[in-house]
C-alpha positions as a printed NumPy array, in Angstrom:
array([[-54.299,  47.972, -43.922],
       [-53.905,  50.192, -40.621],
       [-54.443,  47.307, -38.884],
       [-51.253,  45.337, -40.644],
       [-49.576,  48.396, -40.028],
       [-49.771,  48.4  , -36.31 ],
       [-48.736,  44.618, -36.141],
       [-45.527,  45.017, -38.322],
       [-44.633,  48.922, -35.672],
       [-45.544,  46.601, -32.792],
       [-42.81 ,  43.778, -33.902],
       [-40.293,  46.542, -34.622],
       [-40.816,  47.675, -30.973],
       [-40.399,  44.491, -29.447],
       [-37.773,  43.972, -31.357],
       [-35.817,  46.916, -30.162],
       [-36.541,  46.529, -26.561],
       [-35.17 ,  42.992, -26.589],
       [-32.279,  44.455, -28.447],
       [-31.422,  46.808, -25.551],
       [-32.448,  44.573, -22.644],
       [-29.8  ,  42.179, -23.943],
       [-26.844,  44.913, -24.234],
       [-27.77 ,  45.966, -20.952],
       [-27.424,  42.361, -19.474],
       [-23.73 ,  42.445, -19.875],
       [-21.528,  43.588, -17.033],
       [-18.164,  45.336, -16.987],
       [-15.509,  43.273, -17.931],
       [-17.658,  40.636, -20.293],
       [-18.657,  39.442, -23.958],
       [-20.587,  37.094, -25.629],
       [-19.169,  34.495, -27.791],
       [-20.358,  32.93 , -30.477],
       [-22.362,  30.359, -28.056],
       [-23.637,  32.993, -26.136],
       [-21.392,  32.466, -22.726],
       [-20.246,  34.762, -20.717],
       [-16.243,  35.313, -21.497],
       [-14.163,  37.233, -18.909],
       [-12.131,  40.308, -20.641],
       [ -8.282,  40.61 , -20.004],
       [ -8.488,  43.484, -18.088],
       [-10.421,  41.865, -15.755],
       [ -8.226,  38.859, -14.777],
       [ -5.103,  40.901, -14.981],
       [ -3.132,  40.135, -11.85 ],
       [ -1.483,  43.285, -11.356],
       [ -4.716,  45.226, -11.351],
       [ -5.207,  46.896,  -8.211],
       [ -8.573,  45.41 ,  -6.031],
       [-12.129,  47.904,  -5.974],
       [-12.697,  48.723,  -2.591],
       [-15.879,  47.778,  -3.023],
       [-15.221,  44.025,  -4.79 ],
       [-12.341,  43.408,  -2.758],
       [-12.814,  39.572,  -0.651],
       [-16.486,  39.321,  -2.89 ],
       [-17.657,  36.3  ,  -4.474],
       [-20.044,  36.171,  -6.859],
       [-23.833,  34.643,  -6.589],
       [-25.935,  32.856,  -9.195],
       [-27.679,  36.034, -10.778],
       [-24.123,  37.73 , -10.952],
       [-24.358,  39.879,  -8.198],
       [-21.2  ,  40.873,  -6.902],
       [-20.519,  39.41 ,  -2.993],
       [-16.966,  39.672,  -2.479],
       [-14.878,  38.354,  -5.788],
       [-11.231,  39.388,  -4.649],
       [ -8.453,  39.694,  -7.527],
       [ -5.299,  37.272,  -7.577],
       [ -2.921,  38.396,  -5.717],
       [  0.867,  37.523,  -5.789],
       [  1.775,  37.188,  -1.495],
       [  5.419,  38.563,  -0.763],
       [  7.047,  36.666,   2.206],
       [ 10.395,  37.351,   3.874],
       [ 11.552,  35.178,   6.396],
       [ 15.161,  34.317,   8.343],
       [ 17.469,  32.095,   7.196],
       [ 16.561,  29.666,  10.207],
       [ 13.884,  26.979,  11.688],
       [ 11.484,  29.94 ,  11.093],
       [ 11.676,  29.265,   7.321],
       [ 11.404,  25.33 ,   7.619],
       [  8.193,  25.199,   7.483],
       [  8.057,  27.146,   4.189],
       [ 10.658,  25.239,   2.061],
       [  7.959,  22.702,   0.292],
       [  5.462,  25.366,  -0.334],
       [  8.645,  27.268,  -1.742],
       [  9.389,  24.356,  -3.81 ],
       [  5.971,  23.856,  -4.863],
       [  6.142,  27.818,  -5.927],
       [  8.97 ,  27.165,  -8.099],
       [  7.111,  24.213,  -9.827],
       [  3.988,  26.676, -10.238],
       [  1.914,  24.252,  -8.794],
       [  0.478,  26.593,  -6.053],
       [ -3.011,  27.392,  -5.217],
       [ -2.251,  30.999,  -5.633],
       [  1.247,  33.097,  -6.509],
       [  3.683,  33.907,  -4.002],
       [  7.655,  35.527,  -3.736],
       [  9.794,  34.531,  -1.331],
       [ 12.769,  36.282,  -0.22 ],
       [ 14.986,  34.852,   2.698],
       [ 17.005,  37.718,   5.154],
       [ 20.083,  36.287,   7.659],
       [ 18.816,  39.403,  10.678],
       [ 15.233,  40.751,  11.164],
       [ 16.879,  44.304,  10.844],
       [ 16.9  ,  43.107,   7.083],
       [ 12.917,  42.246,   7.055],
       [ 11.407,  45.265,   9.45 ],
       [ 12.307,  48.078,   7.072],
       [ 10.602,  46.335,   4.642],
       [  7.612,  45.096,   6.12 ],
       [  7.303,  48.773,   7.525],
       [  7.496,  50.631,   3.877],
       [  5.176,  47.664,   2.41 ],
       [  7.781,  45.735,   0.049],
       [  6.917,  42.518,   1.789],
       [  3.186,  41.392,   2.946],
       [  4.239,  38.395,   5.526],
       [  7.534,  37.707,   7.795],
       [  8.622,  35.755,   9.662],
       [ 10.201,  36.81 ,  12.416],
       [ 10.543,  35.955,  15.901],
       [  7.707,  36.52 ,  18.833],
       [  9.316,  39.806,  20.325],
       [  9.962,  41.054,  17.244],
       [  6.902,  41.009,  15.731],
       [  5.996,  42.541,  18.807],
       [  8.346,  45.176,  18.274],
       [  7.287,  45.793,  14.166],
       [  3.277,  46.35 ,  15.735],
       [  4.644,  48.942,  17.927],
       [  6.685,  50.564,  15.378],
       [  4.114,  50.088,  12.493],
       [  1.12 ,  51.992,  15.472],
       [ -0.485,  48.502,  15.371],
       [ -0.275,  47.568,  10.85 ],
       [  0.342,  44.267,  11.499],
       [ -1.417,  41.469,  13.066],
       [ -0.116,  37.99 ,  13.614],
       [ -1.518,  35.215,  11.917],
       [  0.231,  32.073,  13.405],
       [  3.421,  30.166,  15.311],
       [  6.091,  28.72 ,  12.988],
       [  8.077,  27.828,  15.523],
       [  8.409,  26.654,  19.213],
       [ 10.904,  25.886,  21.42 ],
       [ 14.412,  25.295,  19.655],
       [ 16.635,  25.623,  22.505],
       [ 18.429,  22.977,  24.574],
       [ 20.953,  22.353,  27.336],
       [ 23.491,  20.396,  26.262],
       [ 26.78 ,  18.646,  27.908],
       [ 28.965,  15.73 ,  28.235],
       [ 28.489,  15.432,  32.014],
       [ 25.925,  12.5  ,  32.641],
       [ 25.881,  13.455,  36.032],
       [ 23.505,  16.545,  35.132],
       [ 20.035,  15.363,  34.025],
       [ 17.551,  18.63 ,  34.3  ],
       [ 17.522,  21.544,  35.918],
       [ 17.613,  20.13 ,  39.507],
       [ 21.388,  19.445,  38.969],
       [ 22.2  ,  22.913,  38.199],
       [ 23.368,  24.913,  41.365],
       [ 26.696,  25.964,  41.285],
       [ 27.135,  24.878,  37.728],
       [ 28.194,  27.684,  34.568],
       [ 26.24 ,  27.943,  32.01 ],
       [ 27.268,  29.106,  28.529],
       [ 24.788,  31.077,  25.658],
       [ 24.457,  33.487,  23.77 ],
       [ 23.674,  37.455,  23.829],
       [ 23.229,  38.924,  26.911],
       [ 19.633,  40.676,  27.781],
       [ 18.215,  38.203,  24.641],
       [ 15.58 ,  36.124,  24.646],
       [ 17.364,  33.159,  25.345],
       [ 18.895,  34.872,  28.049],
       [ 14.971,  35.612,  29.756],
       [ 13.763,  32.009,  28.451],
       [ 16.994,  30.286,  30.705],
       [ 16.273,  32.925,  33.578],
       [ 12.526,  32.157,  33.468],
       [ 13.377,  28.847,  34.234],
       [ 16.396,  28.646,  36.581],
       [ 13.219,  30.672,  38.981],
       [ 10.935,  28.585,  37.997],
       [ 13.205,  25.361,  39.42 ],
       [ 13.524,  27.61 ,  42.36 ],
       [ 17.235,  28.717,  41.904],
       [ 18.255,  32.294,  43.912],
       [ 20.52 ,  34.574,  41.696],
       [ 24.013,  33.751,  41.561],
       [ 23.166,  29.919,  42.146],
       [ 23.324,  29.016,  38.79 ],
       [ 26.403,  31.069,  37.093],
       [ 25.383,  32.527,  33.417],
       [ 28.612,  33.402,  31.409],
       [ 27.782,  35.186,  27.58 ],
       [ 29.344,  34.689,  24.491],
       [ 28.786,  36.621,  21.738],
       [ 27.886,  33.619,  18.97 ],
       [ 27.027,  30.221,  19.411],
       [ 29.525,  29.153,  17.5  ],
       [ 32.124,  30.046,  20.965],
       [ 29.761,  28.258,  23.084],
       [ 29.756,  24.734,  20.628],
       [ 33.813,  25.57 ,  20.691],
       [ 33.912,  25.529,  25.021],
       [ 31.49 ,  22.782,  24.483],
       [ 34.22 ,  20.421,  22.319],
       [ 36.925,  22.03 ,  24.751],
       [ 35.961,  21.538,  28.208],
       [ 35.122,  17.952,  29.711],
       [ 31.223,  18.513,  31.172],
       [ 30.848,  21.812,  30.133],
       [ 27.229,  23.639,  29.809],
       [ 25.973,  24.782,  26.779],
       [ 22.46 ,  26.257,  26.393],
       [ 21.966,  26.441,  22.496],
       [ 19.411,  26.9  ,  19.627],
       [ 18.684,  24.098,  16.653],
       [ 20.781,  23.965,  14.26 ],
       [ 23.893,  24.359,  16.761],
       [ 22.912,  21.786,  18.762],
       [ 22.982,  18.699,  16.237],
       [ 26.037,  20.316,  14.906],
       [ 27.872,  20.302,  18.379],
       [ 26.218,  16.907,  18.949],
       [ 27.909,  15.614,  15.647],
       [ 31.175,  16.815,  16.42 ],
       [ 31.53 ,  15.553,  19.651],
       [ 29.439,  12.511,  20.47 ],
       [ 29.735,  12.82 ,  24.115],
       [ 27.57 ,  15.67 ,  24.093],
       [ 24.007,  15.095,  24.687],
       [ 20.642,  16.97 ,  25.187],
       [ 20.138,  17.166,  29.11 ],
       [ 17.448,  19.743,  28.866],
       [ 14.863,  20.664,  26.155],
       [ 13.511,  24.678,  26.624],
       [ 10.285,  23.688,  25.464],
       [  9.409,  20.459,  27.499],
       [ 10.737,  22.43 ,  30.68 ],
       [  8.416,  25.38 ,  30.04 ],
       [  5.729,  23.678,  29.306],
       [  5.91 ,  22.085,  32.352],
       [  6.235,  25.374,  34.43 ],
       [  3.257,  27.059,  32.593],
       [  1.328,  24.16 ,  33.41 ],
       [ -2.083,  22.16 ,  31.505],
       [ -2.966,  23.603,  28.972],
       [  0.212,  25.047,  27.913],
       [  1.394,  25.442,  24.309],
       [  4.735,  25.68 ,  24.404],
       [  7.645,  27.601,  24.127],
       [  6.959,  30.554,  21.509],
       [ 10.546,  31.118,  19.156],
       [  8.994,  32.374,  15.553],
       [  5.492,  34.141,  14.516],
       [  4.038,  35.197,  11.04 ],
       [  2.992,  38.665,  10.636],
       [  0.637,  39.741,   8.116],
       [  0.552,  43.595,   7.016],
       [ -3.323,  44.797,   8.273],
       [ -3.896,  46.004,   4.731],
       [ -3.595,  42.514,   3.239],
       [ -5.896,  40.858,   5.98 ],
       [ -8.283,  43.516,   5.218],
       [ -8.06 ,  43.992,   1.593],
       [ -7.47 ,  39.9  ,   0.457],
       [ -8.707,  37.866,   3.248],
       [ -9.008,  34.412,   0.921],
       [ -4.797,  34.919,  -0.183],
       [ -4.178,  35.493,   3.233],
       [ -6.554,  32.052,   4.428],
       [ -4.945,  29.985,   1.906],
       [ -1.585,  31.035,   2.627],
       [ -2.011,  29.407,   5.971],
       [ -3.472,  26.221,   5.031],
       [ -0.338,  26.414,   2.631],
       [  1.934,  26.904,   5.323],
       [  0.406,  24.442,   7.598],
       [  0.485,  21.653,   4.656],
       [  4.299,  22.305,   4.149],
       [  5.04 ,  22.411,   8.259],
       [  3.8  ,  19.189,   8.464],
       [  5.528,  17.563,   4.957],
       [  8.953,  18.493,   6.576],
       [  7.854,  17.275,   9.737],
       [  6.661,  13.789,   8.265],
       [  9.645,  13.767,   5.788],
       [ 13.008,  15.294,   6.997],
       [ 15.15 ,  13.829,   5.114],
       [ 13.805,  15.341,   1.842],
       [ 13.659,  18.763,   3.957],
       [ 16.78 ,  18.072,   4.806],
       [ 17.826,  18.787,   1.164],
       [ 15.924,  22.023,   1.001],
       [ 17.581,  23.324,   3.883],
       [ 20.99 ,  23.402,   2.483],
       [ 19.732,  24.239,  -0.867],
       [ 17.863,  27.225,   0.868],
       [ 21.873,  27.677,   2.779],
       [ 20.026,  27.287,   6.194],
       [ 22.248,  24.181,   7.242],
       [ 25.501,  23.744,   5.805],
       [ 24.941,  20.066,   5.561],
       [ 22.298,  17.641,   4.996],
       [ 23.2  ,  15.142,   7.637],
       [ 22.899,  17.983,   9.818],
       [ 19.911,  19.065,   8.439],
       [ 17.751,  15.492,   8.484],
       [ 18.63 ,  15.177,  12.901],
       [ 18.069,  18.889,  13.523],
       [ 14.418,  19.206,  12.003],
       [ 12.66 ,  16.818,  14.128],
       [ 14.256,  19.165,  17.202],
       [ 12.972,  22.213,  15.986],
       [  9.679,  22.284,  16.659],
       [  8.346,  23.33 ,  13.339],
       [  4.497,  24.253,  13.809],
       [  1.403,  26.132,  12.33 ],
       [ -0.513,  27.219,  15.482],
       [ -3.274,  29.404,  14.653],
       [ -6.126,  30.813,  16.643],
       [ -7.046,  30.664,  20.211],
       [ -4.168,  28.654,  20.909],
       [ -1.681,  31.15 ,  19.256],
       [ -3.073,  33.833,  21.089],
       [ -3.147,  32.519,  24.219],
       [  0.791,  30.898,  23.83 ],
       [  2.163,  34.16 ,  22.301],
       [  0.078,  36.466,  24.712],
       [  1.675,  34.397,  27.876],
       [  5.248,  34.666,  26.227],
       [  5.585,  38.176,  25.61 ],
       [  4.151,  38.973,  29.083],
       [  6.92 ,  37.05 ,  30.528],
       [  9.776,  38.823,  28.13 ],
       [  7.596,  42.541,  28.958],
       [  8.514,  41.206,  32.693],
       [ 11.867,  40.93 ,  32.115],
       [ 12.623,  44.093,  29.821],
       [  9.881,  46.079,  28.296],
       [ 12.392,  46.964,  25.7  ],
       [ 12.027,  43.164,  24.415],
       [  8.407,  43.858,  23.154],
       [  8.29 ,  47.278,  22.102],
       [  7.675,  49.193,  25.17 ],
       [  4.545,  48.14 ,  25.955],
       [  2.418,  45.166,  24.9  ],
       [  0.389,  44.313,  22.044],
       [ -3.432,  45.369,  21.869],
       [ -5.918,  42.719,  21.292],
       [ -5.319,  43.114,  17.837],
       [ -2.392,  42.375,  17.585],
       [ -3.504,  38.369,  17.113],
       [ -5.238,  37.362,  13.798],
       [ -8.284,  35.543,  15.054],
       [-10.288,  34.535,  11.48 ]])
């Protein structure tokens, strides 16, 4: 009898350890269905919820330990209303078909004065903006923002009706006409009249105050010099079909910086330091995003062409489908984006220190994954 006894108290026990060895087996945020598989709660696939410092760019291993699972997040972009969005538009259509690898919200600006504000106060998580003035948002932000990759290079051109001019050898005594006066256009056209080995005053540089005047002296005056940005130049070009590109920015500075050269920086990405940090996988797949959609409106401009006037970036498609392949939409991450944006804002810091801030970046200022 005390034998039977102590069998049925040592069944009991057993059966109360496995009892709590299975509740304990369960971690936060799971439940058991009726097959016994692990079901993830609500709470813990909410998208709004805020990340655990301690989970936050975790996966998780075979036995459930916890190595870095990072919660959705929803990426807000701003951008210009410019070839620095190109590259966006089919990952922005593919957002509004919900057929995106992960969420984002775009929101498109016509200045940067528009974006910085918000970048600064942490409305938006990514801009794009151009090279100085991401430059300008590190120094302003005391180094919150890192840049992740080139959008865009060179989109300027020289542009006349005179045949006689074919590069920047026929240039002396000739007047230029651009834009904006101590800009970066202004310090990209310097940089090069140097580089061709014009003196000051050789080459005459008159400013107007929109391109729009320059495209006008362009139409007006037989042989005129323009020195424009994409889309301006198709649109002169359109207009007035004796104009014709005599000088791309880009080609012409890559040659002057030599092998190994990337080209002509125009727009960057920034990336708020907080996002990089917190939800490194959003901000990785973001960029094979954006490098996917570069090239698609690269390979198809015709269909870009369409989002760019739905987007109200070019007025018209026609425009739209002979301007893209001129501006130089990219996705340059890396080494190489470090070493072309690094070069280009030393040149601008040369020029005006104002361009870049003050002073230039630290090292981390560029995103190197």
């Amino acid at each position: 009898m005390k034998r039977l006894t102590r069998i049925i108290m040592t069944i009991v026990i057993c059966m109360l350890l496995m009892s709590m060895l299975a509740s304990c087996g369960k971690t936060a945020g799971e439940a058991s269905n009726s097959s016994g598989e692990a079901q993830i709660s609500k709470d813990a696939t909410d998208k709004t919820a805020a990340p655990s410092s301690e989970t936050a760019g975790a996966e998780t291993n075979e036995t459930g330990e916890i190595q870095g699972a990072e919660d959705p997040i929803t990426l807000r972009i701003g951008s210009l209303k410019g070839p620095t969005t190109m590259g966006l538009l089919f990952l922005m259509e593919e957002q509004k078909a919900e057929v995106t690898t992960q969420s984002y919200e775009f929101q498109m600006a016509t200045a940067a004065d528009e974006i910085l504000p918000l970048m600064v106060s942490g409305k938006l998580d990514v801009a794009l903006v151009p090279a100085n003035v991401a430059a300008i948002l590190y120094q302003k932000t005391q180094g919150a923002v890192a840049v992740v990759d080139i959008n865009t290079l060179g989109v300027l051109y020289l542009v006349s009706s005179d045949e006689s001019v074919k590069g920047l050898q026929d240039l002396k005594g000739r007047t230029i006409y651009l834009t904006g006066k101590g800009t970066t256009p202004d310090y990209v056209l310097q940089y090069l009249l140097k580089g061709a080995g014009y003196a000051e005053g050789e080459v005459k540089l008159e400013y107007k105050s929109e391109a729009t005047e320059v495209a006008a002296i362009l139409a007006q005056t037989e042989g005129a010099l323009g020195f424009l940005p994409q889309p301006f130049v198709t649109a002169a070009m359109m207009q007035n079909d004796k104009l014709s590109i005599v000088l791309s920015a880009n080609d012409a500075w890559m040659e002057q910086q030599g092998e190994g050269a990337s080209g002509l920086v125009t727009g960057v990405t920034v990336v708020r330091k907080e996002i990089l940090e917190s939800f490194p996988k959003a901000v990785a797949t973001f960029l094979k995003d954006h490098e996917t959609s570069a090239a698609a409106i690269n390979a198809d401009p015709t269909t870009g062409a369409t989002y760019c006037v739905q987007a109200g970036i070019v007025a018209k498609e026609p425009i739209a489908a002979k301007a893209i392949p001129f501006c130089n939409v990219t996705c340059v991450t890396g080494k190489e984006m470090k070493q072309a944006l690094q070069s280009y804002l030393e040149i601008l810091y040369g020029f005006d220190p104002t361009t870049v801030g003050g002073k230039l970046p630290e090292e981390d200022f560029y995103y190197m994954p």
